[in-house]
KOLKE-628350 format. One record per residue: residue number from 1; residue in three letters; x, y, z of N, C-alpha, C in turn. Coordinates in pm, whole numbers. Each point is the difference from the previous one (the first is absolute). Example, Ala and Ser with C-alpha at 12.3 -4.5 7.8 and 13.67 -1.06 7.14 Angstrom:
2
(tido 1, 'ALA', (1319, -569, 780), (-89, 119, 0), (90, 120, 0)) (tido 2, 'SER', (-35, 105, -72), (82, 119, 6), (-77, 109, 73)) 
***
This chain:
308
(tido 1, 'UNK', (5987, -5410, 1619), (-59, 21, 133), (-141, -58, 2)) (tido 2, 'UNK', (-18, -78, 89), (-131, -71, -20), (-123, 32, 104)) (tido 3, 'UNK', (-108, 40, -17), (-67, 57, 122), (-140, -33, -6)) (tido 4, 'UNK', (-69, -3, 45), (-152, -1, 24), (-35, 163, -8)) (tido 5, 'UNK', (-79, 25, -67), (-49, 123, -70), (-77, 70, 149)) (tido 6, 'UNK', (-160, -26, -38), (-92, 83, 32), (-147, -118, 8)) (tido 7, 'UNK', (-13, -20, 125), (-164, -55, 18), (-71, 63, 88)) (tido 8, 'UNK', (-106, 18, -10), (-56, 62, 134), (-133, 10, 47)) (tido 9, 'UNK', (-74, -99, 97), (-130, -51, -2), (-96, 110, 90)) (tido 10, 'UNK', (-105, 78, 13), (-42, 50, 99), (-142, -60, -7)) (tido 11, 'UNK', (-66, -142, 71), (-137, -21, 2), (-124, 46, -25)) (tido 12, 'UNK', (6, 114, 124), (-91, 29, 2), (-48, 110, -104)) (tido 13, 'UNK', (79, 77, -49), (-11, 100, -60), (-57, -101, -177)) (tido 14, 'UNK', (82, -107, 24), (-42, -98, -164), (-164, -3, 26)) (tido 15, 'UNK', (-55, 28, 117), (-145, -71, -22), (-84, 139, 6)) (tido 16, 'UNK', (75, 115, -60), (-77, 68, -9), (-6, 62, -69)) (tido 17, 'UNK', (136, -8, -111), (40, 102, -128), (-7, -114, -82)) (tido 18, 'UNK', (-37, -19, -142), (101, -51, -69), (-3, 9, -194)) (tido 19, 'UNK', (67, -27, -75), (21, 56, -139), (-55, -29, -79)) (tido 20, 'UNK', (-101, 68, -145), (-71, -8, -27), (75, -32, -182)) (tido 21, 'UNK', (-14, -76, -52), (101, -15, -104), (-107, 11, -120)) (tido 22, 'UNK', (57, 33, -157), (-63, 6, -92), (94, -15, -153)) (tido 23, 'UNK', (-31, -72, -93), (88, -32, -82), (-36, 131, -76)) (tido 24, 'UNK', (189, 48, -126), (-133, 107, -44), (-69, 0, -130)) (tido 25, 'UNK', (-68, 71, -66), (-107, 31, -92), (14, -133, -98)) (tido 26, 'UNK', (154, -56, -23), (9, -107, -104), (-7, -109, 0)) (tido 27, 'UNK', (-19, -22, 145), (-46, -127, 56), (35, -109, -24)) (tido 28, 'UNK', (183, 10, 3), (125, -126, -66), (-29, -88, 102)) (tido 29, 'UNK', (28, -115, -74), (22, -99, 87), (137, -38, 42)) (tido 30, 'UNK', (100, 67, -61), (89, -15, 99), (94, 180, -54)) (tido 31, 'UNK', (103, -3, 112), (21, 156, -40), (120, -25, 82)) (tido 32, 'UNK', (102, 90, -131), (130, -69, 18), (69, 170, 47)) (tido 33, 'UNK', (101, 9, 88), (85, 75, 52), (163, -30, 38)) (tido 34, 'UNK', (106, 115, -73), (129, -53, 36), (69, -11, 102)) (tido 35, 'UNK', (53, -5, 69), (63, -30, 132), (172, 87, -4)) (tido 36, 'UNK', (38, 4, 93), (155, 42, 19), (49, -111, 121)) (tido 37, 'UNK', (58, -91, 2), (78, -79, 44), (154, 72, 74)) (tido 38, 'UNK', (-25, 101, 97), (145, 51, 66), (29, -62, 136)) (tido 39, 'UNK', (118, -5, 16), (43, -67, 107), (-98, -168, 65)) (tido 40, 'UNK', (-27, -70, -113), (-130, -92, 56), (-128, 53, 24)) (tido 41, 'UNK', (-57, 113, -37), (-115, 32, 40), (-109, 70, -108)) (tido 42, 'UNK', (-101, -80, -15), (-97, 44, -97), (-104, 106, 0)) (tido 43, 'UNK', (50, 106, -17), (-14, 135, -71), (-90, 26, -96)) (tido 44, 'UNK', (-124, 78, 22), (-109, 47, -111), (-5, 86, 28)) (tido 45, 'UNK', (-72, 105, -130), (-17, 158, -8), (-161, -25, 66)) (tido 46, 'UNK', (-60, 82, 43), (-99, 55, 96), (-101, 101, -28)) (tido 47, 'UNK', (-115, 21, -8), (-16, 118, -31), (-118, 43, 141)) (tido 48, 'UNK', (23, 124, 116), (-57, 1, 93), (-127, 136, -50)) (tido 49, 'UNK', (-120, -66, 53), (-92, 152, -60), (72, 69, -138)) (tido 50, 'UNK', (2, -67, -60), (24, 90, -136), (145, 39, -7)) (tido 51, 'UNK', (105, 10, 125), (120, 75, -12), (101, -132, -16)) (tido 52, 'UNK', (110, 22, -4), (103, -67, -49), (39, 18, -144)) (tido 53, 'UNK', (94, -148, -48), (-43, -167, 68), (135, 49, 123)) (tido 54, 'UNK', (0, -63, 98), (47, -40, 130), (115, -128, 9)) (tido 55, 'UNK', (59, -59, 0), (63, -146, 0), (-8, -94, 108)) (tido 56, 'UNK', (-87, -59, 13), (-19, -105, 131), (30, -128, 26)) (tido 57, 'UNK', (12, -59, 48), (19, -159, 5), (-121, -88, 36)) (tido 58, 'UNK', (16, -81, -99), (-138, -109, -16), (67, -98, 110)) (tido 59, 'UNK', (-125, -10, 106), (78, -93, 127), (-142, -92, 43)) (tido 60, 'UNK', (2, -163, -51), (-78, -48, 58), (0, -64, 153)) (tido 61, 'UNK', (124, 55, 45), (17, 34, 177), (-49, 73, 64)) (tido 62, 'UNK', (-84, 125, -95), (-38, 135, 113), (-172, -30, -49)) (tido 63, 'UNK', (-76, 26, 150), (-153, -65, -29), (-28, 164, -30)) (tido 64, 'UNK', (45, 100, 13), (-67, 136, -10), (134, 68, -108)) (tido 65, 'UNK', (-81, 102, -106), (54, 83, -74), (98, 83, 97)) (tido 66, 'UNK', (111, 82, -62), (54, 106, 61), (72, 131, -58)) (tido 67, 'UNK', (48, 100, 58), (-49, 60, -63), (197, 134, 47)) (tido 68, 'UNK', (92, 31, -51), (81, 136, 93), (-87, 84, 35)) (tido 69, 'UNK', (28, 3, 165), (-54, 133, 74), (65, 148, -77)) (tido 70, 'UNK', (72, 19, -70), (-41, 140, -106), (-64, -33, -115)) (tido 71, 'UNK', (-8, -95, -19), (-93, -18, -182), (-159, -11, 104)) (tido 72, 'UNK', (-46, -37, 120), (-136, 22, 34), (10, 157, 43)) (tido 73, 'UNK', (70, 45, 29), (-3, 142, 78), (-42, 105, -123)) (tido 74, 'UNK', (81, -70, -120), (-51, 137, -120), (-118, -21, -46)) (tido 75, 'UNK', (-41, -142, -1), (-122, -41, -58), (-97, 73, 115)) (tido 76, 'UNK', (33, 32, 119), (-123, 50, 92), (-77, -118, 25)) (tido 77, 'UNK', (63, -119, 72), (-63, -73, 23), (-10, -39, 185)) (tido 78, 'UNK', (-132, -24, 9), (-44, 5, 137), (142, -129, 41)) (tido 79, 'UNK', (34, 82, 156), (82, -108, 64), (-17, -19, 147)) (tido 80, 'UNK', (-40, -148, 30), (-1, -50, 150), (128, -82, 38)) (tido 81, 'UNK', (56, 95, 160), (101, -88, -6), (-59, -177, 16)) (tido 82, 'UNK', (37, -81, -38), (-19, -159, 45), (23, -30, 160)) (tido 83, 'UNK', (-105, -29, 65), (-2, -33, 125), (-38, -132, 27)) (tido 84, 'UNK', (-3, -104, 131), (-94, -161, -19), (9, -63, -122)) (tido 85, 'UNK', (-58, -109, -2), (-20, -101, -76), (140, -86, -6)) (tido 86, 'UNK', (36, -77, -64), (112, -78, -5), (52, 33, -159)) (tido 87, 'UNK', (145, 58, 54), (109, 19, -94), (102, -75, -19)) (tido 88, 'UNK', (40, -49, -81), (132, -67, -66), (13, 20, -109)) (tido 89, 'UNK', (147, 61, 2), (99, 61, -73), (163, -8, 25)) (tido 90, 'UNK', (60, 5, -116), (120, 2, 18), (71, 149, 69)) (tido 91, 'UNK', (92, 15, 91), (24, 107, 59), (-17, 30, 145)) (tido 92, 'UNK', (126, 86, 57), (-25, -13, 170), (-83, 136, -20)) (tido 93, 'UNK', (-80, 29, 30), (-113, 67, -16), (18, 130, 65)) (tido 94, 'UNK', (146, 49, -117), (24, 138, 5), (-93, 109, -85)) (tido 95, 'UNK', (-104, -77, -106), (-48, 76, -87), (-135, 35, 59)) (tido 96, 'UNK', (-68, 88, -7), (-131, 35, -2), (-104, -45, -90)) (tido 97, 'UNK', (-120, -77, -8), (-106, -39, -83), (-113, 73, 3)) (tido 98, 'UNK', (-19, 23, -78), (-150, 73, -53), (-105, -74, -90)) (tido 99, 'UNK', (-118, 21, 13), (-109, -92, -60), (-52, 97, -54)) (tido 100, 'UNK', (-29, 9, -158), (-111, 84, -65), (-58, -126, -100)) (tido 101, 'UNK', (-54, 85, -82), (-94, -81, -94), (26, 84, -180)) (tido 102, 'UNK', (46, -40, -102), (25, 47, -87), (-129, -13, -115)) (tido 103, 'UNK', (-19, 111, -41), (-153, 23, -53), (1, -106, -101)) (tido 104, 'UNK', (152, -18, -99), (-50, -64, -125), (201, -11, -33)) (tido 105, 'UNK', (15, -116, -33), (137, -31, -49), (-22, -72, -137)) (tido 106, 'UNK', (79, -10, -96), (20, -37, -122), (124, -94, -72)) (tido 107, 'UNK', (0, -97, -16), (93, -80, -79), (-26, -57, -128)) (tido 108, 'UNK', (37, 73, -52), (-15, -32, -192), (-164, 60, -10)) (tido 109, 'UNK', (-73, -66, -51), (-128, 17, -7), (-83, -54, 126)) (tido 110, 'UNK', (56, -60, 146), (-72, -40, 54), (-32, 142, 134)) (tido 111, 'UNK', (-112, -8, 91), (6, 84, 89), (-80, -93, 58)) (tido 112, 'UNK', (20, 68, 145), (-42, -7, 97), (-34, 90, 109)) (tido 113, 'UNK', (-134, 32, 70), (-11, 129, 102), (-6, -30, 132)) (tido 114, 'UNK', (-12, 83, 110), (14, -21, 150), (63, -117, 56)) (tido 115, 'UNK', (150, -13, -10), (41, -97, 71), (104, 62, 87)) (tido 116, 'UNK', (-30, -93, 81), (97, 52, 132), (117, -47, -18)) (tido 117, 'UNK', (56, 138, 12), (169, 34, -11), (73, 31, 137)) (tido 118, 'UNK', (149, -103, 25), (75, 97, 60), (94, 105, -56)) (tido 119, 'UNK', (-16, 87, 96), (118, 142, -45), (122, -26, 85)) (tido 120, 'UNK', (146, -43, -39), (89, 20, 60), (125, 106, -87)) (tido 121, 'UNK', (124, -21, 76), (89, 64, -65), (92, -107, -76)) (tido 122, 'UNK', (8, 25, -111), (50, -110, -139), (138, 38, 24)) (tido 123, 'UNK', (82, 88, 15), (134, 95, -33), (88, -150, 2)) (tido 124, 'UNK', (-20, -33, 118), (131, -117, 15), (-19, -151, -30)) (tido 125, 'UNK', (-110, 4, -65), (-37, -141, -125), (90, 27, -116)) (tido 126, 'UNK', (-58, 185, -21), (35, 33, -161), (165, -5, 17)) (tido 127, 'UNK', (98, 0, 80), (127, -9, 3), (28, -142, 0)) (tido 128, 'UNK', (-62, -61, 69), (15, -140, -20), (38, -99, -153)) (tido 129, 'UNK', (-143, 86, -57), (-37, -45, -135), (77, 91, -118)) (tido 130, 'UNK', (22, 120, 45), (120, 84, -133), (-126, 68, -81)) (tido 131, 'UNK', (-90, 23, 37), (-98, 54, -93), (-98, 81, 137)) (tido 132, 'UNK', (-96, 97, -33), (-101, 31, 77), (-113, -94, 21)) (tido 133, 'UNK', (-29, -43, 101), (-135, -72, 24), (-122, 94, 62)) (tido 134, 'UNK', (-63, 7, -84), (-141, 83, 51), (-98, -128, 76)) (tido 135, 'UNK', (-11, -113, 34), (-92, -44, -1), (-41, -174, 22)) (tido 136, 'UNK', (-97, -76, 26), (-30, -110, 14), (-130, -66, -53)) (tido 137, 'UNK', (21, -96, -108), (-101, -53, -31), (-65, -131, 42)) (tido 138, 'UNK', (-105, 22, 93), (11, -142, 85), (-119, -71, -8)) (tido 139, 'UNK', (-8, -136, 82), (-152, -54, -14), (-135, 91, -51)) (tido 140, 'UNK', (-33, 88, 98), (-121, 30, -32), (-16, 83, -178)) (tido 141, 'UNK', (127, -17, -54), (-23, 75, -196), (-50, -176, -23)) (tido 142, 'UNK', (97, -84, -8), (22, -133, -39), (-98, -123, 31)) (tido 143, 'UNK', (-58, 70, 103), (-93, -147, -13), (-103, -25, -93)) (tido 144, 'UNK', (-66, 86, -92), (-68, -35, -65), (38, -41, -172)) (tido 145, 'UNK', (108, -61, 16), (58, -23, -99), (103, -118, -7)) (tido 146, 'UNK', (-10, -68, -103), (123, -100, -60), (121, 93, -6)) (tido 147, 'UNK', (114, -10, 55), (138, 120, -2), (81, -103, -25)) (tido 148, 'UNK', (66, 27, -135), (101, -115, -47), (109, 150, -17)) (tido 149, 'UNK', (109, -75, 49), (131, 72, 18), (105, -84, -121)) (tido 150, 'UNK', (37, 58, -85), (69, -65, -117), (103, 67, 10)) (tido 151, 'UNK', (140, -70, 90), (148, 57, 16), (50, 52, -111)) (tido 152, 'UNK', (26, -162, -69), (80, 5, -165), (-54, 144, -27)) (tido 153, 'UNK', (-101, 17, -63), (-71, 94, -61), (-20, 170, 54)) (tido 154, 'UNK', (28, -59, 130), (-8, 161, 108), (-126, 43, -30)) (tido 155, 'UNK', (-118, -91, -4), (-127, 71, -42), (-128, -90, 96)) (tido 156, 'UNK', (-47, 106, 78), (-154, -43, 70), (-129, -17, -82)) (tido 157, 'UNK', (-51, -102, 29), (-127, -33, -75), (-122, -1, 94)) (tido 158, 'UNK', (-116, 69, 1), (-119, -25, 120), (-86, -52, -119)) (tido 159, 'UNK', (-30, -97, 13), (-109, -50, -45), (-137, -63, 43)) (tido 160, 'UNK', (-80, 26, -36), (-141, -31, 68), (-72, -118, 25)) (tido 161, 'UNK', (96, -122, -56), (-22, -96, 77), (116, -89, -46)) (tido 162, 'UNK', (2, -149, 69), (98, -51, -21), (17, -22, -152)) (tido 163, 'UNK', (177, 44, -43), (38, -79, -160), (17, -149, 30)) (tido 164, 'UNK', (-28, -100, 84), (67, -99, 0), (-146, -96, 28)) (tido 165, 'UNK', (-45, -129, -93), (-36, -54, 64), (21, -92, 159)) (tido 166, 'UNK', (-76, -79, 10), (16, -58, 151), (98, -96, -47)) (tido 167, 'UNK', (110, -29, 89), (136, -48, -31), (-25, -170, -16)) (tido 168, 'UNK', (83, -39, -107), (-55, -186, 43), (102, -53, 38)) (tido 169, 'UNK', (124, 34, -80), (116, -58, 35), (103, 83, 129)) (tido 170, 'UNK', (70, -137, 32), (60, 14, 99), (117, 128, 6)) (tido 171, 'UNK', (18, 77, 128), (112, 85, 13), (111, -31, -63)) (tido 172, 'UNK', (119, 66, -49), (110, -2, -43), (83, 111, -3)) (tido 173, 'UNK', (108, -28, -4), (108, 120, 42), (-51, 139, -123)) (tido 174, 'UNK', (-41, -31, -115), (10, 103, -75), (-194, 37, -2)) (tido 175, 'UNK', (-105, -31, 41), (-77, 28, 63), (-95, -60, 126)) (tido 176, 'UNK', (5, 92, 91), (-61, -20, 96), (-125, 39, 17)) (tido 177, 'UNK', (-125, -43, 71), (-120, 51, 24), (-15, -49, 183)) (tido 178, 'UNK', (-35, 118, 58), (9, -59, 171), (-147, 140, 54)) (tido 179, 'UNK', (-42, -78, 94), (-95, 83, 76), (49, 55, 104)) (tido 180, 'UNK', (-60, 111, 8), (77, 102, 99), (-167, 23, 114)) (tido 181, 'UNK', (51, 84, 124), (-105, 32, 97), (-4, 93, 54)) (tido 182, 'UNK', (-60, 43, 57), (-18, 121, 92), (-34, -19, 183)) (tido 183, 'UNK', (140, 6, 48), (-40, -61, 158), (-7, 158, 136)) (tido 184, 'UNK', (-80, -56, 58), (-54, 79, 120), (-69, 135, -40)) (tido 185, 'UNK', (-33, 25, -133), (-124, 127, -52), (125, 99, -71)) (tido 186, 'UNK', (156, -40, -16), (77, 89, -41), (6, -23, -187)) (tido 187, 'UNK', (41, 47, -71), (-37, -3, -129), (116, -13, -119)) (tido 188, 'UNK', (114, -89, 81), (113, -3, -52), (8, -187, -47)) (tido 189, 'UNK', (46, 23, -140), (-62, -149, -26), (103, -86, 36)) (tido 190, 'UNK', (11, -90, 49), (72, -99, 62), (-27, -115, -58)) (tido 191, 'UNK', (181, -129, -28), (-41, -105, -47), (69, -96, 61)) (tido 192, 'UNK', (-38, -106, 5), (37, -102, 55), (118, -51, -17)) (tido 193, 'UNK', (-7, -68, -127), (73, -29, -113), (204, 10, 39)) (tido 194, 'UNK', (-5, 15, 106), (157, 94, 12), (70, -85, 112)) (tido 195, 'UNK', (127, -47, 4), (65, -24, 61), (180, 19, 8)) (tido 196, 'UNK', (15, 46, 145), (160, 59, 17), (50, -112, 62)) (tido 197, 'UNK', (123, -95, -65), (93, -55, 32), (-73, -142, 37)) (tido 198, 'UNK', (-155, -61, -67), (-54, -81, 14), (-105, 35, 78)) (tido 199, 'UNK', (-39, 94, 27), (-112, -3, 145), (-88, 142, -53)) (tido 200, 'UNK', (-96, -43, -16), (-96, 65, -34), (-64, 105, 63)) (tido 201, 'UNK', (-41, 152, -66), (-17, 85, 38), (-103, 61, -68)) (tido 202, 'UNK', (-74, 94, 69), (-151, 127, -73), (109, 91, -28)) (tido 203, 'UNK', (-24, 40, -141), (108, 88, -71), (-92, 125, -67)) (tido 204, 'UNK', (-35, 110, 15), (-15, 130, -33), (16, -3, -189)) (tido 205, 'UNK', (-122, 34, -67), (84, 6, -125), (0, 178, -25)) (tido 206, 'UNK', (102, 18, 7), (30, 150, 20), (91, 91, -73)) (tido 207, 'UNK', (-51, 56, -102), (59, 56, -131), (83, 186, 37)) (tido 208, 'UNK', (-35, 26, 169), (61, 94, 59), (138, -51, 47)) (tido 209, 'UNK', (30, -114, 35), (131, -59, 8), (61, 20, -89)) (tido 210, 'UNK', (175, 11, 39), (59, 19, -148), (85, -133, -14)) (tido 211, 'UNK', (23, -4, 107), (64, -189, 35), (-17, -143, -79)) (tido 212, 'UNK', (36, -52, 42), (-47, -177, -31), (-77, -6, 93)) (tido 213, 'UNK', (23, 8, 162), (-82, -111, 109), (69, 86, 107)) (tido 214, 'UNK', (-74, 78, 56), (-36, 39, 149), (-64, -29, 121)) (tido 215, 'UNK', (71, -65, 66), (-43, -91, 153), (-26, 58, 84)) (tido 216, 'UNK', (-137, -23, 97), (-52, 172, 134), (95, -126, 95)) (tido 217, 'UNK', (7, 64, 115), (69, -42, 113), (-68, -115, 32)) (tido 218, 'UNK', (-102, -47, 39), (-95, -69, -1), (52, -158, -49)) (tido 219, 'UNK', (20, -5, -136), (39, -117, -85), (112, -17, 28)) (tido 220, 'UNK', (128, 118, -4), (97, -78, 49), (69, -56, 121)) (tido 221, 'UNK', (-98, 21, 132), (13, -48, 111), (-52, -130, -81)) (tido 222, 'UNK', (-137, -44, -38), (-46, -101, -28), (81, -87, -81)) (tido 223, 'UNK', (65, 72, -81), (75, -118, -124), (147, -49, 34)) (tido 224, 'UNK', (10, 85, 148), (162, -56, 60), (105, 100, -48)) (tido 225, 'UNK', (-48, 115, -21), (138, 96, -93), (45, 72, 22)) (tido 226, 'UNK', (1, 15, 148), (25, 107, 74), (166, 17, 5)) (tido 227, 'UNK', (41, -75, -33), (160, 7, -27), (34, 48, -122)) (tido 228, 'UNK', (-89, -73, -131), (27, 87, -98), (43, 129, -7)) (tido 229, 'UNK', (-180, 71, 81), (-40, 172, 28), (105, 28, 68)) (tido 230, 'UNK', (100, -45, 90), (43, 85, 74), (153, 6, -84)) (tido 231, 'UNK', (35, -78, -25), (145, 8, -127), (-63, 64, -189)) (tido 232, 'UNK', (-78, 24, -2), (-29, 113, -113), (29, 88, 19)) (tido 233, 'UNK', (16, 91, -123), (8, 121, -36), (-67, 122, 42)) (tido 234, 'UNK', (10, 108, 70), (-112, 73, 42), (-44, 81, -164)) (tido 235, 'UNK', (-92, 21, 19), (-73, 63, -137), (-110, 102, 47)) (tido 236, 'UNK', (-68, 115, -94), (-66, 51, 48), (-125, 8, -86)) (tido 237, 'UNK', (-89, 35, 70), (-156, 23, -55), (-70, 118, 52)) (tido 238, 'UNK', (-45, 29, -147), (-57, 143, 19), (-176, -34, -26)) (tido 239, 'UNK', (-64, 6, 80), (-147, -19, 5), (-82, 116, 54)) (tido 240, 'UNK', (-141, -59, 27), (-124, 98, 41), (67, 67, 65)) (tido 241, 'UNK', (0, -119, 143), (68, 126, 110), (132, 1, 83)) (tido 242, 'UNK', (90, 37, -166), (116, 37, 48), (138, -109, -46)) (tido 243, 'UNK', (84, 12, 91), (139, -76, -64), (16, -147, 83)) (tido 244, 'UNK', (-11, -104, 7), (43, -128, 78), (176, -18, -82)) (tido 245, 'UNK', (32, -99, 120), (158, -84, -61), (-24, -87, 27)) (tido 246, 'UNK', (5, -83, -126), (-44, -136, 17), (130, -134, -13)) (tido 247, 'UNK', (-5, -76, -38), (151, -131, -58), (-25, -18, -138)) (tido 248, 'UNK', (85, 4, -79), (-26, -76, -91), (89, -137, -37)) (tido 249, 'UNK', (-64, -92, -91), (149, -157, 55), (-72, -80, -132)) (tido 250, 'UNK', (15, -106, -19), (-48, -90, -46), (-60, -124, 83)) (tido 251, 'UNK', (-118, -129, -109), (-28, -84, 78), (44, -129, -118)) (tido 252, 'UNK', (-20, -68, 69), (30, -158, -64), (-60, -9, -141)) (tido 253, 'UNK', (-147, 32, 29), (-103, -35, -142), (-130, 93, 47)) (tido 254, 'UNK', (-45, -19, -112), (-127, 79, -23), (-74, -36, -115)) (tido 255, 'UNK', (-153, -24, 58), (-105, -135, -79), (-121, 111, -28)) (tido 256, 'UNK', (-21, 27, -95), (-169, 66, -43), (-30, -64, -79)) (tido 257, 'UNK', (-129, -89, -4), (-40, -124, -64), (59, -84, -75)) (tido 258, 'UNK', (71, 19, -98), (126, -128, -68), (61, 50, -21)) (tido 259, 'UNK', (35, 92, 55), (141, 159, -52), (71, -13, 144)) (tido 260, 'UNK', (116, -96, -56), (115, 27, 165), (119, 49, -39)) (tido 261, 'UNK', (59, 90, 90), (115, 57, -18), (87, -12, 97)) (tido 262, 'UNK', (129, -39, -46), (106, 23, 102), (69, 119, 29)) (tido 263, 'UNK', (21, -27, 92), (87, 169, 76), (-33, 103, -2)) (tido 264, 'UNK', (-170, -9, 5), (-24, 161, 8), (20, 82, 63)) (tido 265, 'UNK', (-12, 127, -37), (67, 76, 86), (-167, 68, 122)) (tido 266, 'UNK', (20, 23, 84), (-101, -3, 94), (-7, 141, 97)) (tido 267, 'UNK', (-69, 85, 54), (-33, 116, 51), (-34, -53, 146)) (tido 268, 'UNK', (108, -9, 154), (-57, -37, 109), (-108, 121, 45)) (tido 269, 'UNK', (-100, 10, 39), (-68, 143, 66), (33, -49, 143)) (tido 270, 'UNK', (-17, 100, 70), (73, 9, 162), (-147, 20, 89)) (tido 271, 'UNK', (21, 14, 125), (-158, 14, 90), (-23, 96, -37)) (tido 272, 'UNK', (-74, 64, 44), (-90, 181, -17), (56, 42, -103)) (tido 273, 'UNK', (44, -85, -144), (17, 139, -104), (-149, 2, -117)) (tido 274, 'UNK', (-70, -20, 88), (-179, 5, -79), (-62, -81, -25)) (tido 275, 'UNK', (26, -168, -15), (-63, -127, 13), (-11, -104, 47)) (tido 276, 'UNK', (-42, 99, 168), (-14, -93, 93), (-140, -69, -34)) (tido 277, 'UNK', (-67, 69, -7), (-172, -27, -29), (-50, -36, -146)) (tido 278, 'UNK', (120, -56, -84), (-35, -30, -141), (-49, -159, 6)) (tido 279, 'UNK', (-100, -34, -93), (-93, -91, 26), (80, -74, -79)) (tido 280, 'UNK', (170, -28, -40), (46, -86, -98), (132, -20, 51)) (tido 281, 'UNK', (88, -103, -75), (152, 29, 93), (86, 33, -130)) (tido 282, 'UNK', (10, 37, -81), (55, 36, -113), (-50, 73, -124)) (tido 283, 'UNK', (86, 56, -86), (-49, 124, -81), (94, -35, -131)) (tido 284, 'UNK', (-74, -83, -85), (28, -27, -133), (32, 103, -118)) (tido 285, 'UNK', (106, 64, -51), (-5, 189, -39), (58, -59, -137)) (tido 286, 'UNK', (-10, 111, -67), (46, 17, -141), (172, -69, -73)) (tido 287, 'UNK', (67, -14, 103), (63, -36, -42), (32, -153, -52)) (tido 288, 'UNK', (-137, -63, 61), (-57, -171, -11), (-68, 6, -137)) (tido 289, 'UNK', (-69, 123, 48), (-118, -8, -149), (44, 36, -138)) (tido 290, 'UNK', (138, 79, -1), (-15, 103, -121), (47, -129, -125)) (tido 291, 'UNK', (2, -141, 17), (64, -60, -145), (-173, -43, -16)) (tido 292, 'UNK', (-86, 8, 68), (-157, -69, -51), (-93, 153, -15)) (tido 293, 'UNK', (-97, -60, -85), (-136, 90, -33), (-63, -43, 151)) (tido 294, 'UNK', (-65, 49, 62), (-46, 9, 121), (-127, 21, 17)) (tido 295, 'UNK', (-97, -51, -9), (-169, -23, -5), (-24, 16, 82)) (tido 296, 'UNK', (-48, 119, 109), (-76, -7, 133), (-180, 31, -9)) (tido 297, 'UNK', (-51, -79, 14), (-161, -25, -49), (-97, -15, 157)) (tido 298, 'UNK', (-14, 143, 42), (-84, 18, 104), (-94, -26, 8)) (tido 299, 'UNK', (-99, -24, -106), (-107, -58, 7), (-16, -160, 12)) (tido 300, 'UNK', (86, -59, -56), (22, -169, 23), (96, -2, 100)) (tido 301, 'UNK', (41, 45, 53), (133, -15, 115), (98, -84, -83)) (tido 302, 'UNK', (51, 46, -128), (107, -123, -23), (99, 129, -33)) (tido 303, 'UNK', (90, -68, -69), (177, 35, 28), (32, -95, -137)) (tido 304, 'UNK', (35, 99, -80), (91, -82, -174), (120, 18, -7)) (tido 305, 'UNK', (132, -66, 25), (108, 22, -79), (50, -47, -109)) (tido 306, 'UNK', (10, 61, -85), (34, -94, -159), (155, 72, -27)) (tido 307, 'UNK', (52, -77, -24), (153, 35, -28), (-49, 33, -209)) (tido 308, 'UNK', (58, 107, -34), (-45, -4, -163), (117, -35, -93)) 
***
């Protein structure tokens, strides 16, 4: 089942909260944590204010942490429902959102304090996924860090600055190096680099996907595929807010810098199921990434895939 997870932008509220990070006492330069790989989705233990660990998903799709509305309720954590600003998310927006701020979260030895969290209800992710999901680990833990995602290995690496010198040689199928961006103030890294069935597209690199390649409505009016979408498969997605039915089908090919594939299999998204207002037309997910080590380097805006 292939879905678009959890993103969720609120402006104004970014320019007035935001997370205060600190490596701890041993001051590694890089600091390694294991992963759980279920159903396509990358899974870390958590530790919230001291309690847990929790099991969340590391999602460089979601610009804000998150958090189950009962794992904030025991913690006694302040909750505003989410009102204004601009939201996009997956889901017909049966769920309720809440905005708090979590004093201090923990992964391996790293922490981080006051970052703004949403509180929703996880129940029908965690069925999705066959395990309990407490939770979301999103842009605002990750940006201050090199986050290399190592499939083979099922093991996260944050390291404090880039392992890689500046690249000389040219792309190749078994490593890639590509620059990624940040368009209209939203904080979801996007790359160029990508093209469906020859025709080039802004592709989401998004580790909350469990998919290969998820298309918003948007692209596939644009890419001519509207026949595809409508002879696919209906499929479902369980997100922020709530359940969408989306197509699922295949496309001709699929190009991320010298890495092309035939017949992938492809995720149509439909109008109003949460990315109408996404600043990209596709959502690159784990199921693309999991044969490469995966270098996402926020501070240089680059993007590593090395096949090992």
């Amino acid at each position: 089942m292939k879905r678009k997870f959890f993103y969720i932008s609120v402006a104004y509220l970014l320019m007035t909260r935001c997370g205060c990070f600190a490596y701890s006492q041993n001051k590694l330069e890089v600091v390694e944590v294991p992963f759980r790989f279920e159903h396509s989705s990358v899974l870390v233990q958590v530790k919230v204010t001291d309690k847990g660990p929790y099991t969340m998903l590391l999602d460089t799709g979601a610009e804000q942490c998150a958090i189950d509305i009962n794992i904030a309720k025991e913690l006694a954590l302040k909750l505003t429902p989410m009102g204004g600003g601009k939201a996009v998310a997956t889901g017909n927006k049966e769920n309720t959102v809440f905005l708090t701020n979590l004093p201090q979260i923990e992964i391996g030895s790293l922490t981080a304090a006051g970052l703004l969290t949403a509180a929703l209800d996880f129940s029908k992710i965690s069925q999705r996924i066959g395990v309990p999901i407490h939770g979301v680990v999103g842009y605002n833990f990750l940006k201050n860090h090199v986050v290399q995602f190592d499939y083979p290995q099922r093991t996260i690496r944050f390291y404090s600055a880039s392992p890689f010198a500046k690249p000389k040689e040219p792309n190749t199928a078994s490593r890639m190096v590509l620059p990624f961006r940040f368009y209209e103030g939203d904080k979801f890294p996007v790359i160029d680099e990508v093209y469906v069935n020859g025709k080039k597209i802004k592709a989401e690199l998004d580790t909350g996907h469990s998919g290969v390649l998820a298309l918003t409505a948007a692209a596939i009016k644009r890419l001519g595929l509207e026949a595809e979408a409508r002879a696919g498969e209906p499929e479902t997605s369980e997100g922020a807010l709530g359940t969408s039915v989306n197509r699922k089908g295949k496309l001709k090919t699929l190009t991320v810098g010298a890495v092309t594939i035939d017949s992938p299999p492809v995720s149509f998204r439909t109008p109003n199921s949460g990315l109408d207002q996404a600043p990209f037309e596709g959502m690159l997910g784990n199921d693309f990434f999991k044969d490469f080590v995966v270098t996402v380097d926020y501070r240089s805006m680059m993007v590593t895939f090395e096949k090992p």
